[in-house]
Each structure stands twice: as C-alpha cells, then as structure tokens.
N, C-alpha and C positions, 0 to 999 in steps of 0.2 A: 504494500500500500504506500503512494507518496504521501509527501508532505501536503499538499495540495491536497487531496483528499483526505488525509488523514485529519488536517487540522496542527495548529501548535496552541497550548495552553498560553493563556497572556491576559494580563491585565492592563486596561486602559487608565492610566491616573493625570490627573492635574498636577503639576508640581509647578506650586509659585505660579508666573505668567506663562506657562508653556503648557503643553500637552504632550503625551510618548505613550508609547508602548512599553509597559516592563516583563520583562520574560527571566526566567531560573535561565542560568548558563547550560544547565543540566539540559534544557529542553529544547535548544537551539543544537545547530550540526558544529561539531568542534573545529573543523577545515575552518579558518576564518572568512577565504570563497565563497566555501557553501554556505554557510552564518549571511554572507553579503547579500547572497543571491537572495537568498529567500527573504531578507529582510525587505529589500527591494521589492520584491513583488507582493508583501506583507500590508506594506505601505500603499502601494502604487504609484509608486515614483517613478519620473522617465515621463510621465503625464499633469502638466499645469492643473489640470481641476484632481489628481489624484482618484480617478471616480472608480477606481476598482480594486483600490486600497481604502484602509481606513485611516492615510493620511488628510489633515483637514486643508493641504491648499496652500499651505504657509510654511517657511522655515519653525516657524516656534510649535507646530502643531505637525511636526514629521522627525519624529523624534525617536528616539528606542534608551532604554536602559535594560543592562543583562548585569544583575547580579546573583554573585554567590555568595556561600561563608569566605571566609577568607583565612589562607595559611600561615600568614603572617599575625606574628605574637604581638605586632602593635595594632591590630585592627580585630573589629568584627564581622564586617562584610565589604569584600568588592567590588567595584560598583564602574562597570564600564560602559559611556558614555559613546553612544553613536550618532551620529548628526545625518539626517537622510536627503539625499536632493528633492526639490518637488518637479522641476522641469526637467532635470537631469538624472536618470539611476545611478546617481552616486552614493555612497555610505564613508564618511570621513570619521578619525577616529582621533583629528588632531587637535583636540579641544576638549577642557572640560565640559558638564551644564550642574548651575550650580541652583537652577528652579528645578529638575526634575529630580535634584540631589536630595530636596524638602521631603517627597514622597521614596525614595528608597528605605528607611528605616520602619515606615510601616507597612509597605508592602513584602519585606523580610517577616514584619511580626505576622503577618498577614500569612504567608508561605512555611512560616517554621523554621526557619532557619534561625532565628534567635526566639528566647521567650521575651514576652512582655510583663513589663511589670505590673505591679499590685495596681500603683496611680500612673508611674510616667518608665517610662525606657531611655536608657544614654545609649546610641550606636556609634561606635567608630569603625569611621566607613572610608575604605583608601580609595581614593579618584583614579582608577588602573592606568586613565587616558594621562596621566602626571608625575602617580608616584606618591601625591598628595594625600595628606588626610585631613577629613573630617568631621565634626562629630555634631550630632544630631537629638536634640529631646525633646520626646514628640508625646504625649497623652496617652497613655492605654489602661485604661481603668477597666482592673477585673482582668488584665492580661489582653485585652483584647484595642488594637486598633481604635481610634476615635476620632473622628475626620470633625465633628461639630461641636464650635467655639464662638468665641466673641471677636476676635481679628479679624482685622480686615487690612489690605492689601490694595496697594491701587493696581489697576487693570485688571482685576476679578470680582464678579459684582457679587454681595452679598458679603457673609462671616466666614470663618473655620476655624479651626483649632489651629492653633501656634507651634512652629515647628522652628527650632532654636538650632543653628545654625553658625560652628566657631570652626574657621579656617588656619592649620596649621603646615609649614612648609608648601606652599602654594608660592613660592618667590622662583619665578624661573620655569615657571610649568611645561611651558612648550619651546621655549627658549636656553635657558639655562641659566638665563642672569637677568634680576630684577629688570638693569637699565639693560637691554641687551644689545642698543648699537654703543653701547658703554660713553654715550654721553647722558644729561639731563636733558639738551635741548639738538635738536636738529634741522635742518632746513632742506626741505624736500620741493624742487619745483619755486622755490618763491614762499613756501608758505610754511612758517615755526612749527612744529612739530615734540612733541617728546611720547619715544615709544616704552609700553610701561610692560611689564607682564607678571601681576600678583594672581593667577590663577586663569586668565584669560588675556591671552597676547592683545596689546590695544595701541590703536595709533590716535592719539589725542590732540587736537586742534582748536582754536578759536574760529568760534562758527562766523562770525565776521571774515576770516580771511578764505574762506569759501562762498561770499557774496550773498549771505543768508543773516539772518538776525537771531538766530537759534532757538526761535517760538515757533515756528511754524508746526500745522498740524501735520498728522500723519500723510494725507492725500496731499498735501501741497509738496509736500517732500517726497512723494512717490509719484510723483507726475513731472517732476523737474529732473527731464533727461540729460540737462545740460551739469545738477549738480551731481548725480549718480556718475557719471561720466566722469567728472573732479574727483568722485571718492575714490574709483576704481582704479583711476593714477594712481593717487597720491596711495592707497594701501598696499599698492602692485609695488610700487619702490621703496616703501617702508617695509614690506617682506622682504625686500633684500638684502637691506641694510640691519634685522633685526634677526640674522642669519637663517630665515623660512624658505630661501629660496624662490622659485617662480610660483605664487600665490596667486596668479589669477582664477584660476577656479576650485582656490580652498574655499575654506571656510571664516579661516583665520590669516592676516589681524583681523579683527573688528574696528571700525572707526569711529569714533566720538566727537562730536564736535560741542563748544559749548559755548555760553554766554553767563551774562549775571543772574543771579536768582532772580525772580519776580512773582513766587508765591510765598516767600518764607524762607524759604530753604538755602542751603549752602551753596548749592550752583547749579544751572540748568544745562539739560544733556541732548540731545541728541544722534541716535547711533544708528548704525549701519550693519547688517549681517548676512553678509560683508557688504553688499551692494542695495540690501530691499533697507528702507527704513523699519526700524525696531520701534513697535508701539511701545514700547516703555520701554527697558534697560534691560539686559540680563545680569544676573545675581554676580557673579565673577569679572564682567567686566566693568559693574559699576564700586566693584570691590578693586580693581586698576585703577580705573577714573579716578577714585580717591586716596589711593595710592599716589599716584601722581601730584596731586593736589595738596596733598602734608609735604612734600616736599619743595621747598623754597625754591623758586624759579623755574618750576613747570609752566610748561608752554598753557597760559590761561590760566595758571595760580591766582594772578591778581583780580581774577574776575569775580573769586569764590568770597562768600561773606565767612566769616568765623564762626567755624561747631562751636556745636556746644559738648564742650568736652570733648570726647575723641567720638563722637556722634555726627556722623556727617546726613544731612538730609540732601537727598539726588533727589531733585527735580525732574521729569521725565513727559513726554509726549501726554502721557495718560493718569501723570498724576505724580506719587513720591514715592522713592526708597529709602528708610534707613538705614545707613552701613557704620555699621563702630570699626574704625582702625585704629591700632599705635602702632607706629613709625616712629624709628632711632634716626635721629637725622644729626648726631652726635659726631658719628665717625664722618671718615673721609668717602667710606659708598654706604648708601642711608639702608635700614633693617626694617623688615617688620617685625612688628614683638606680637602680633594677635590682629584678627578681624574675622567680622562673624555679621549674619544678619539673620531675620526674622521672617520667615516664609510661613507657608499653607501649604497642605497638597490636600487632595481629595480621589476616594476609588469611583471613577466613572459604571466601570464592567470589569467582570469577572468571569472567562470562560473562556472558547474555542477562536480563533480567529483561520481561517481559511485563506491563502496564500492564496492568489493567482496562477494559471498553469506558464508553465515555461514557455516561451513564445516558440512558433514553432511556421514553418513555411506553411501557405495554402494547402488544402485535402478536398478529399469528395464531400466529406459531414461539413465543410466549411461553410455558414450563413452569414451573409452580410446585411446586413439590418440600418436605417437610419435610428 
C-alpha cells in the first residue's frame, strides 16, 4: 500500500502567527528525498492556490514541523523545522520557525512523547535546523494539553493559553557569527545595512532608504513591484556577504525594514519572507530585529524609542510583538545573555492527511475536467 493511499498520521496546529503540519519523525520516510517528496505533495506545493494540499496559499501557512524525543542529554525533544514553497515544490531546511516552535511542546504532550504535568510542563526543545535550544511552558492541567487562555496575540483573533518561550544559543544559527559579515554596519547598493543572525538570518534596513515610510499596509507592500524588486537585490547581496551564498531562491535572509514607533512601541517593522511581505513579524526574526537594535549603531538604532527594560515592543503590519532581550555590548563583539517571547498555538485537527499521487505522464483512465 502507498503513502498516498495509505494516508500519514498528522496534526494540523496554529503556532503563534503561522500554520504547519506536525508529524512524529517516526511517521514520515527516513530518506530525507522521500521525507521531501511526500511532504510536497502533502502540502501541494508547486501550485499558487495549493488546492490539493492542505497548504493555505501563503508562506506562513505551508509549513511542516517533524518532531521526536531527543538523544541528546541537554534537550527533551527535536524539533525540525521545514519551510514548504507555495508556487514552487520546494522544502528548505535553512531556517528556524520560532511560531510553530509555540505548538511543539504540546503537541509532544499530545503524542506521548513526554508527560504532562499536574498544572504546566517545561520542554526543552533543540531547533535541529541550528543546533539551538529552546525551552517552552505551556498549560497542561491534569496532564493533559490546554490550548484555552486569556492571551492574546496580534494577528490571531480571539485568546489562548500562553506558551513561554526562552531562546538559548541561537547566536549564529544559520550563519555562525552573531555579526556574520563581521561588521555592525554595511553598505549594500547605496543603502546602510546591518546583517544580524540571533536565531533567524536578517538583513535590517531603514524603510526610508527603500523609498517607503515603513506604515504601509500589507496590500500596499505586496503590490509594489518596484519595492519587492529593491528587496530581492539588496537580500541577494546580503546573502553573500553574510557567507549564504546564492540566496535567491532560499528562504533566508529575511528582510526588515523599519521606521519610528507610532503606536507605543519600541520601533516599527516591516518584513519580507524573503520577497512576499510578512503580515506581522516572525518570532526569531523579530528576536534579530532587536538584536540588532540593543546594539549601538545599528543600521536604524536611532529610530527605536527606549524598552522598557530589556522588553522590546515590535511594532508590526498587524499589530505588536513582545521580545525581552539582554545583550552584553561590554566587550569588543556584543553577546546575548537571554531572549524569549510569549506565543499561543492551538490543535486545528487531528488525524489522516492523504498525500497526492506522484505525478505521472498521461494514461487511458486519464480525465480532464475544467
């Protein structure tokens, strides 16, 4: 019996601002190919509307997470992050996700793989795609999983339960060095730059020198083929310089561009992944973003109003992120000492998901249908 017919067990979750698939590693084919292949057709990527996957259409919503236990004496569970194309059958594995990272510890308690506690569970969970770890404390009352709270979240409408979220060794994740073109500031094209990488590779810019004013809504930035085209330089040649090589059709860097707060907050963001605008922020790259931003003379530092405390509020297309960073900016190359933030996730479904058959040339059964 195939996979296609057979079905794979998976669960559909909300993590933070995103959507994925999470699957046991157990359940998936161990060949990393075959793992791809079928992921891809799991999905239905290779196709813009996704209509025969249960990809939703969007980078943020074609997603996969394959955790196991983990054999490693500093962790509880592994937890590898795959990024799916929607126009393209691709599957990249060079980046973390640090929203669907919110829904791994109870989709473990969920699967068995660790117990849940009396009130709450601590997971520590290695980021496979990094080497990173992170740990996670999430509600389980009664041992059991609890998706419904009083948090709220921008870009999720409604509550859920609060999923606590502290990032450690995340400096260098895809790169290997905090600064990785080993300056603070650089000039790409004409335009200031500082490339950061605390968990998610990031090319950070003042949205001004991109001929924008960095309020703009989501549609006004996805219709402006002249700035997509701006981004997709300037990231193409910050991948080179931040030793990624030819990134035009990764995933990573990510771009940020930004301006001065104007709801409250510490500073206002807008981002790219890598080329679609990001309705809000992802968890890891707005944990760069301020990264960058504790350190004195990042490209757009001056723009930022002062945390309060080492509580940064991000700003974002759809609303705000919390991120607490400490940064040692003591030495001669600046340290993190801790950052963490404050997610939701929630179980959509639970059950079978049926792959697509393998494409296959024309037959006699062959019908073509509008």
């Amino acid at each position: 019996m195939t996979a296609a017919s057979a079905g794979v067990r998976c669960m559909l979750m909300r993590g933070g601002t995103s959507k994925g698939a999470y699957f046991l590693a157990g359940d998936l084919p161990q060949d990393p190919a075959e793992r791809d292949d079928l992921l891809v057709r799991v999905m239905g990527s290779g196709d813009p509307r996704q209509i025969d996957g249960i990809g939703g259409a969007h980078p943020l919503t074609s997603k996969v997470a394959v955790v196991s236990r983990s054999a490693s004496p500093d962790a509880d569970l592994d937890y590898l992050f795959l990024q799916l194309g929607v126009e393209e059958a691709t599957v990249s594995g060079q980046q973390n996700c640090g929203n669907l990272l919110a829904g791994v510890g109870p989709f473990a308690v969920e699967r068995g793989l660790i117990p849940g506690g009396a009130r709450e569970t601590m997971a520590r969970i290695r980021m496979v795609n990094s080497g990173s770890l992170a740990t996670a404390r999430f509600p389980t009352p009664g041992g059991q999983a609890a998706y419904t709270g009083r948090t709220a979240i921008s870009g999720v409408p409604g509550t859920a339960a609060a999923v606590v979220l502290d990032f450690s060794d995340t400096e260098g994740s895809a790169t290997g060095h905090l600064l990785p073109t080993g300056n603070l500031r650089d000039h790409i094209g004409g335009t200031e730059v500082t490339c950061i990488d605390n968990g998610m590779p990031v090319v950070l810019a003042r949205a001004a020198d991109l001929g924008i004013t960095g309020y703009e809504p989501y549609d006004e930035l996805a219709g402006d083929e002249a700035l997509l085209g701006r981004v997709q330089a300037l990231r193409t040649q910050a991948g080179k310089l931040m030793g990624l090589g030819d990134v035009t059709g990764a995933s990573v860097p990510k771009t940020t561009l930004v301006a001065a707060p104007r709801d409250g907050g510490t500073i206002c963001t807008r981002t790219f992944i890598p080329v679609r605008p990001h309705t809000s922020i992802g968890v890891l790259g707005a944990v760069s973003v301020v990264t960058a931003l504790a350190i004195p003379g990042a490209a757009g530092s001056e723009l930022a109003a002062q945390p309060a405390g080492v509580r940064y509020d991000v700003e974002h297309a759809s609303g705000h992120l919390q991120v607490e960073a400490e940064i040692d900016t003591t030495g001669t190359i600046p340290r993190v000492r801790r950052c963490g933030v404050v997610r939701t996730a929630r179980k959509l479904f639970d059950g079978t998901v049926f792959p697509r058959s393998k494409m296959r040339t024309g037959g006699a059964d062959d019908i073509t249908a509008a």
